[in-house]
TISEVEX-35574 format. One record per residue (C-alpha): residue in three letters; x, y, z negated. Coordinates in steps of 0.2 Angstrom, whole numbers, padded with zeros to 4 digits, always signed. Layout:
residues N
AlaXYZ ...
This chain:
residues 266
Unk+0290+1061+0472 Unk+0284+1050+0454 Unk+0266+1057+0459 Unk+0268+1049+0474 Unk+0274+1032+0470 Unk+0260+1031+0458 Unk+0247+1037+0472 Unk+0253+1022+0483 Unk+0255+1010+0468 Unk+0237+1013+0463 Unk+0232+1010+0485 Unk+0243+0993+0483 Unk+0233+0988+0467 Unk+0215+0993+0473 Unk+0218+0983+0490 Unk+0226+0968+0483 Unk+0212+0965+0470 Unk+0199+0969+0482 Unk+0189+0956+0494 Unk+0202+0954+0507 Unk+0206+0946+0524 Unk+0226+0939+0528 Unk+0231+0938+0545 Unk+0249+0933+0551 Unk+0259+0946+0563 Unk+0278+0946+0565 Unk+0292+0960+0565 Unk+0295+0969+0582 Unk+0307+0983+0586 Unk+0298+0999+0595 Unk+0313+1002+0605 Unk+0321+0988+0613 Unk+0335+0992+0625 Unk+0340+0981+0641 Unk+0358+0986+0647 Unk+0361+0982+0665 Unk+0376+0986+0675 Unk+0376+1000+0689 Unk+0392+0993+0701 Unk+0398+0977+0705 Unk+0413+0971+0698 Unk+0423+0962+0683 Unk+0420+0962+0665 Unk+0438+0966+0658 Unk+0432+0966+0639 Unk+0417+0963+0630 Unk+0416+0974+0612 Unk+0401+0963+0605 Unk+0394+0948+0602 Unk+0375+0942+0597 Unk+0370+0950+0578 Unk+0382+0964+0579 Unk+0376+0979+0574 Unk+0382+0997+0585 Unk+0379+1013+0584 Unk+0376+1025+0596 Unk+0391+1029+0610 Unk+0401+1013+0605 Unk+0407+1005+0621 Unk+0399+0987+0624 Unk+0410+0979+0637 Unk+0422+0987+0650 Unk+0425+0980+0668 Unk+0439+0980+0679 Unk+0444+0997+0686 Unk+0462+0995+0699 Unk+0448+0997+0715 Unk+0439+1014+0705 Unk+0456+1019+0700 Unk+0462+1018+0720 Unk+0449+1026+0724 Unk+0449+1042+0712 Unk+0465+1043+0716 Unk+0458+1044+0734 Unk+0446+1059+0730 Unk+0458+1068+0721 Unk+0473+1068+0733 Unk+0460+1071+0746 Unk+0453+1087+0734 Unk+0471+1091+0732 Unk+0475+1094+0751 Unk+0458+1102+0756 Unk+0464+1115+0742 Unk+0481+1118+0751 Unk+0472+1119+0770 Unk+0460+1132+0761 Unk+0476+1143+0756 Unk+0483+1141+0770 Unk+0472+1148+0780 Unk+0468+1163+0769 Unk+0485+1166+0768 Unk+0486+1166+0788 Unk+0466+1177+0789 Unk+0476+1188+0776 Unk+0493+1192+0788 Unk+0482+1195+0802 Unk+0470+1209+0793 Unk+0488+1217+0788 Unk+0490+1217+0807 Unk+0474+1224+0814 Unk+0474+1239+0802 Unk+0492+1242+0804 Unk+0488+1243+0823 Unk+0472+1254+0821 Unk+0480+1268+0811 Unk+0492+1268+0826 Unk+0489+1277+0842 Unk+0477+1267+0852 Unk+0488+1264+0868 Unk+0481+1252+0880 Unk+0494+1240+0877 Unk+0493+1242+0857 Unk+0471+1240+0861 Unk+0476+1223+0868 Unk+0485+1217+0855 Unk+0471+1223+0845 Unk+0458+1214+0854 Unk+0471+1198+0854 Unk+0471+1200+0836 Unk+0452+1199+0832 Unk+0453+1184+0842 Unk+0463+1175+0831 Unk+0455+1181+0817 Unk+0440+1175+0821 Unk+0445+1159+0825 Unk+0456+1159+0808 Unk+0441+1162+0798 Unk+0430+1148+0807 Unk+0446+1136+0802 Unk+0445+1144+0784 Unk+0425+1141+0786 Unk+0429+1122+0787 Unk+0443+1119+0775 Unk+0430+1128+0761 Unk+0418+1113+0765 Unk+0431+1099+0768 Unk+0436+1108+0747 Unk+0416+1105+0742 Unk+0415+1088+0751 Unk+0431+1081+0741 Unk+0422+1090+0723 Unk+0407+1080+0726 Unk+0415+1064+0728 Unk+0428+1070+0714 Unk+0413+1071+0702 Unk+0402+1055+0709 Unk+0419+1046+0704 Unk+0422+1054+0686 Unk+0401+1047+0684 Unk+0407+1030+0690 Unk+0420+1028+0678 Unk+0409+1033+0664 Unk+0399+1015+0669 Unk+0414+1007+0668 Unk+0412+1006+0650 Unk+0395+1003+0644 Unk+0392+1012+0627 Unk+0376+1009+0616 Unk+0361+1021+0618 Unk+0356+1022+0601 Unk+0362+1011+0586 Unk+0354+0993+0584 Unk+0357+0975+0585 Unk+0362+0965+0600 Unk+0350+0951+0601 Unk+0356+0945+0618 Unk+0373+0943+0629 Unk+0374+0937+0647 Unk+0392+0942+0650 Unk+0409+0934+0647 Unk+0427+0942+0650 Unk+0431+0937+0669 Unk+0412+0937+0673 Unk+0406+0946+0689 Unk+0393+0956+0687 Unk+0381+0964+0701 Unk+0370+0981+0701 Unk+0355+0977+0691 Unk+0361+0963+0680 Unk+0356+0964+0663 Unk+0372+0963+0654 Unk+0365+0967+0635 Unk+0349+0969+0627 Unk+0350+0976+0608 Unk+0337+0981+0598 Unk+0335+0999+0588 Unk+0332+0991+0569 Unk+0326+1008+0562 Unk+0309+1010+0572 Unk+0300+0994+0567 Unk+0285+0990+0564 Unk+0272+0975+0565 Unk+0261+0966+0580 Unk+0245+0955+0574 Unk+0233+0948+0581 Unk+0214+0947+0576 Unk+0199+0939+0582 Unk+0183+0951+0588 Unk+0174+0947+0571 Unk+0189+0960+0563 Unk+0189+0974+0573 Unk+0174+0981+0562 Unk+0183+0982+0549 Unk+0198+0992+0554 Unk+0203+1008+0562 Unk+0219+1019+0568 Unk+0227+1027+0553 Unk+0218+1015+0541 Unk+0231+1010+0527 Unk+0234+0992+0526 Unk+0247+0982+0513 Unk+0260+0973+0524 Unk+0272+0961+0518 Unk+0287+0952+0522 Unk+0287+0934+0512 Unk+0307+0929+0518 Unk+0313+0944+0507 Unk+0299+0947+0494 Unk+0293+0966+0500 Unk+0278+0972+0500 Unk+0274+0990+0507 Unk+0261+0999+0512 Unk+0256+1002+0533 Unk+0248+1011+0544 Unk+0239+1005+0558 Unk+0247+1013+0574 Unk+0236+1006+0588 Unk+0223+0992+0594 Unk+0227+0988+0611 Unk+0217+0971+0622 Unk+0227+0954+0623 Unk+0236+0954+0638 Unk+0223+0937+0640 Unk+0206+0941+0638 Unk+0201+0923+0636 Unk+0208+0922+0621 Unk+0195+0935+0612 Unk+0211+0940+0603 Unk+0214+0960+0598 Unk+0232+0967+0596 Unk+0235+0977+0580 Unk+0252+0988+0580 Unk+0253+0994+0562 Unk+0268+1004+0557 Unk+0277+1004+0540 Unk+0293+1010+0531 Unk+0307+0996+0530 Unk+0314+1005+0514 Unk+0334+0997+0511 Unk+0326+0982+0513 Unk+0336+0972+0526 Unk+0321+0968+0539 Unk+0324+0965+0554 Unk+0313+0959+0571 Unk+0306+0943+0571 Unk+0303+0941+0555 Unk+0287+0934+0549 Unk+0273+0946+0539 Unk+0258+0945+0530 Unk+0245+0959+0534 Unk+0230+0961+0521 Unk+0214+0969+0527 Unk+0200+0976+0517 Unk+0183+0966+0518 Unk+0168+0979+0516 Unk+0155+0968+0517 
């Protein structure tokens, strides 16, 4: 651990008291989250506010739930009487089985062979009732379960801890499928965008070591670049650096400003 502190101290020195280019960049969050809503309906209670900071499975905001309620209680009455048609026709299959054996371990009169016959009849037709009351039971369980995943919607819990950095929603607020609600940003993987002119690109590559630092809170740190993507403009000549770097316990956050310091060979 010491031999490492004084590998990366030695990197800071040599770097800083070498021929060097600074460019500007600013803090971003490499996993930005955009909350949207699923159903229509009201916000009942909002949990946060803009600058809170959650953790993972606390519930943002709730909405209204008396028209899911009715309608669960819906599924599951439905559920609960497909269950009972189902017995009751198992029961009735049951009583006539009893009756068909009991008859064929009997002698075989004509009259006793018509009541036979008579009694595959109704079994048969007892089964096919059975046959639909066991899907009716299915049909009910799938709605049962498509309900139980809407009121897991109903409240709206974080994804992974961060920050919210924006709110559209108020208690009373209807909201519609889509909406984005909440957008909160994860704080633990950040890391820095800059951009450079053509005339720089020579002198950097993926994975080269670069000192970063963060003026507002005096840190300095050393970073990795992580990618060097095109400007979204191309008339601008500009070339977007994403260089990563480790935030310590320092209390950084995104959008602040940085300072990145490259090397200059020449």
């Amino acid at each position: 651990m010491r031999k490492g502190l004084i590998v990366t101290f030695l990197l800071m020195i040599s770097l800083l008291y070498a021929d060097d280019i600074t460019i500007t960049g600013t803090v971003v969050s490499d996993g930005q989250k955009m909350i949207g809503s699923r159903y229509m309906g009201y916000i009942k209670k909002v949990n946060v506010k803009v600058g809170d900071h959650v953790k993972r499975e606390d519930v943002l905001y709730e909405m209204e739930s008396a028209e899911f309620d009715i309608m669960k209680s819906q599924a599951d009455l439905m559920l609960e009487q497909s269950k009972i048609v189902v017995e009751f026709w198992r029961k009735r299959l049951e009583n006539i089985n009893k009756r068909k054996n009991s008859l064929e371990r009997r002698t075989k009169t004509k009259s006793l062979i018509g009541d036979l016959d008579d009694l595959t009849s109704q079994a048969e037709n007892v089964k096919a009732m059975l046959d639909s009351a066991q899907v009716m039971v299915a049909q009910a369980n799938i709605k049962v379960k498509q309900l139980a995943s809407v009121f897991n919607y109903l409240k709206m819990k974080a994804p992974s801890e961060g920050v919210i950095v924006r709110r559209n929603i108020n208690v009373g607020d209807m909201i519609m499928p889509g909406m984005l609600t909440i957008m909160m940003v994860d704080t633990e993987n950040l890391e820095i965008h800059v951009s450079v002119s053509e005339s720089i690109i020579a002198k950097v590559s993926i994975g080269q070591q670069l000192i970063v630092k963060i003026p507002s809170i005096k840190y300095s740190t050393i970073g990795i670049i992580k990618a060097i993507v095109p400007a979204a403009n191309p008339m601008t000549h500009k070339i977007q650096m994403r260089i990563a770097f480790d935030r310590g316990d320092k209390n950084v956050f995104p959008g602040m400003y940085a300072k990145v310091l490259i090397k200059d060979n020449n």
